[in-house]
N, C-alpha and C positions, 0 to 999 in steps of 0.2 A: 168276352172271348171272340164275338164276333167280329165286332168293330176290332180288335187287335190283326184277326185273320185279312181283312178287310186292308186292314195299312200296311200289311206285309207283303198281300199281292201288289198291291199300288207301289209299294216301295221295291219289289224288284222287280217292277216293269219300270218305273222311274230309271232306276240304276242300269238296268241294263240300254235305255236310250240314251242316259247321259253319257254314258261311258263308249257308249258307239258312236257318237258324236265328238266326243273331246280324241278318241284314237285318231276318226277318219282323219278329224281336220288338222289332228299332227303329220300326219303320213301324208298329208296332199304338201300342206306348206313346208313342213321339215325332210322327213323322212327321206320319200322317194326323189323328191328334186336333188339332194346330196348326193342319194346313192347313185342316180343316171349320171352324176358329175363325175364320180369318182369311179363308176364304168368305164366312162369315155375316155377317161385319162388312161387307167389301165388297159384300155382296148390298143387305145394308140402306143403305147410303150409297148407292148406286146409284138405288136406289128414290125415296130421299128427294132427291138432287140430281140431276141431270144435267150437269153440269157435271166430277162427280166420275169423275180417273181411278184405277182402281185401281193400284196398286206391285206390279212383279213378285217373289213370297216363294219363299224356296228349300223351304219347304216344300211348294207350290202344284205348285212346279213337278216336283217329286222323289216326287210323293204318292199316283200311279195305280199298277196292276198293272205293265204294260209297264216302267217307269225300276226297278220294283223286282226285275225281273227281271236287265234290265240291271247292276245292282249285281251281285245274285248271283252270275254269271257272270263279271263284271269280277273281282269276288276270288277266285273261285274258278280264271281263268287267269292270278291274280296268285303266288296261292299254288303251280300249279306251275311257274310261272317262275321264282318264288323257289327251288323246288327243285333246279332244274336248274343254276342261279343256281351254287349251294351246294357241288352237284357239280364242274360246272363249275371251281372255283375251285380244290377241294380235288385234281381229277386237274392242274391246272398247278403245284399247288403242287412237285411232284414235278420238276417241270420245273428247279426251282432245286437239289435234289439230285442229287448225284454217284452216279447207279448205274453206271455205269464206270470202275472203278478203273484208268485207263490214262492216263497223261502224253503229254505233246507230245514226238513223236520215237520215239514206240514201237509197236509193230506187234502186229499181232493175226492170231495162225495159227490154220488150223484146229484144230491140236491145243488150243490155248488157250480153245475156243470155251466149251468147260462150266468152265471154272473162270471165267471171268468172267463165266456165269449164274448163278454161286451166289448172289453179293448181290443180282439182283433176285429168285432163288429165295424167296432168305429174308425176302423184305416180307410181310406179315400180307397173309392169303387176300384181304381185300379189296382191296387195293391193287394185290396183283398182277392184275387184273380189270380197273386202267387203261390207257388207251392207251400210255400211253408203254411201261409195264413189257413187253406184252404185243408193244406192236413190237421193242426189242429182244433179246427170249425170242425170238420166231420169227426175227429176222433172223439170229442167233446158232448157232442150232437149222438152219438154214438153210446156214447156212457151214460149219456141222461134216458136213454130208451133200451138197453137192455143192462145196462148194470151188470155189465160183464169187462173185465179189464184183458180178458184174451181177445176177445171182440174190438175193443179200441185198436190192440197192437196190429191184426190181421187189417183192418181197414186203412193206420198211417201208414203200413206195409203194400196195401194195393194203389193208395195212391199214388203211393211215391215210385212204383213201378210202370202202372201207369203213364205217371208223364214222363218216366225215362224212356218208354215206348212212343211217345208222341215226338219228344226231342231229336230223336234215333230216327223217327220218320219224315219229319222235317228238313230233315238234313241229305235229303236224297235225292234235291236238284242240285247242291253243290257237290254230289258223289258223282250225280252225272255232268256234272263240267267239268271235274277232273277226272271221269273216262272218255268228253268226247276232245278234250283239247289234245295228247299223244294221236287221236285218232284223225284230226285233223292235220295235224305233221306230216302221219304216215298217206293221208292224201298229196300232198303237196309233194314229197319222194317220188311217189308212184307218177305223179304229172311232171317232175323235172326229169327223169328219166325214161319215160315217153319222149317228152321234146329232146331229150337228147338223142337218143335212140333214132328218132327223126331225121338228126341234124349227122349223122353218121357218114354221110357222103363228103360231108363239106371236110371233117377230119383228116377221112382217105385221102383229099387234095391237098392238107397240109393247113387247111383254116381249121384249126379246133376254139377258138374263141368262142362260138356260139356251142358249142359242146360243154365246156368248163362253166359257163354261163348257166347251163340249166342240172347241172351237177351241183352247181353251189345252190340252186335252189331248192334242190331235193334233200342235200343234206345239210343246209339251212333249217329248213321249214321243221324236220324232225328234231332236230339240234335246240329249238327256239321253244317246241314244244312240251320238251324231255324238260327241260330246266324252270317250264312254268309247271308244269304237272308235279313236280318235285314238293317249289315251294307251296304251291296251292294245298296238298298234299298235308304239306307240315304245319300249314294254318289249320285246316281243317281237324289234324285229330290234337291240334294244342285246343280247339273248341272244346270237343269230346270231351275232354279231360273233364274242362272247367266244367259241362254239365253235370258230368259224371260225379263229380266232386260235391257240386250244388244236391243232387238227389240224397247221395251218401250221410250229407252233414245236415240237409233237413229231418232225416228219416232218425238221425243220433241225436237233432235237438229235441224230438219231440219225445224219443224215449228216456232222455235224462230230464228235460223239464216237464214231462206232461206224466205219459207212462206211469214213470217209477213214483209219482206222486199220489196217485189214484189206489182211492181204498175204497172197499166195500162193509157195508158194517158187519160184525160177524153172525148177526142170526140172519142174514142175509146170503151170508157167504156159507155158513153151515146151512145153511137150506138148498141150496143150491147142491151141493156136496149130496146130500140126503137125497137129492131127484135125481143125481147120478145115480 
């Protein structure tokens, strides 16, 4: 578990350098050299007609600091979605394997308990690390020391809440990239309407070019940010789901394959009864 927490950090510090690296060096050679092009064109028609409107360009629009942070960030809580994604996928695949070698009609005793944790014993260190394997090692481990089958159910019950609590917690630096990216928009507004606010004189005399200039910025930057926070947004709780999903159907396979299997012998169980 450590070593996992260990490559997560590594892996979105990773991500979030590569991805500030492959944006910049789009914006330096693509981006902004188009948009200052297609500035200058527009500046100049403006000048020379009045009449003329300009055409809103994805470059124009995509070409200030703010939207390119925005990116940054957007892949950077893409990339650990996808991570998680990945995860995610590979602990339910386990879901369709038979780690309980026990048929319909057959009981599970205490005494039984360690011989049918061998086979999840035996899954490779990582695996055994997933939810499923790890609820029924404990519920298992559980039954063999108190011989109680309400006790199995409360403990596949806490783990599996458990790690829907850790899942839920994990997931709260991609909660905060998709609260600070709107709020990095709404910076970028607040700064193109200062500079235009600024440029307010120039209007008065009939130059508003540098006014519409930093108008397009402000509601640019917000514009750019609204439409990543959306889909970031809809990545994000398409995750949720699938964990959510993944807790639900380990907590159901262990109660129809393990659970409902599990018997106590009855002068065991009538003793029990009688200490009540």
């Amino acid at each position: 578990m450590k070593q996992g927490s260990l490559y997560e950090a590594l892996f979105q510090i990773g991500a979030l350098i590569l991805a500030g690296i492959i944006v910049h060096a789009t914006y330096v050679t693509v981006i902004r050299p188009n948009a200052d092009l297609i500035q200058e064109q527009q500046n100049v028609l403006q000048q020379t007609d009045e009449n003329f409107v300009p055409e809103r360009s994805v470059f124009i629009i995509l070409r200030d600091f703010e939207q390119e942070t925005c990116i940054i960030l957007m892949l950077w809580a893409i990339a650990i979605i996808g991570m998680k994604t990945q995860n995610t996928l590979r602990e339910r695949a386990l879901i369709d394997r038979r780690l309980i070698q026990v048929s319909d009609g057959m009981s599970i005793l205490p005494e039984d308990s360690r011989n049918y944790a061998r086979p999840v014993q035996a899954l490779p260190e990582k695996e055994r690390d997933f939810l499923l394997p790890r609820a029924i090692l404990a519920g298992l481990h559980r039954f063999q020391s108190t011989r109680n089958i309400q006790d199995v159910s409360s403990t596949v019950k806490d783990i599996c809440e458990t790690e829907a609590d850790r899942m839920e917690t994990e997931l709260s630096i991609v909660r905060y990239i998709a609260w600070a990216i709107p709020s990095i928009g709404f910076l970028g507004t607040v700064r193109g309407i200062g500079t235009a606010l600024g440029q307010a004189y120039q209007a008065v005399s009939g130059d508003i070019v540098g006014v519409t200039v930093s108008l397009g910025v402000a509601f640019n930057s917000t514009f750019v940010a609204l439409v990543v926070s959306i889909f970031l947004m809809f990545l994000l709780h398409q995750l949720q789901l699938l964990q959510d999903r993944l807790v639900l159907d380990c907590q159901n396979y262990c109660d129809e394959s393990l659970i409902r299997h599990l018997q106590v012998p009855e002068k065991e169980a009538r003793y029990g009864l009688e200490g009540h």
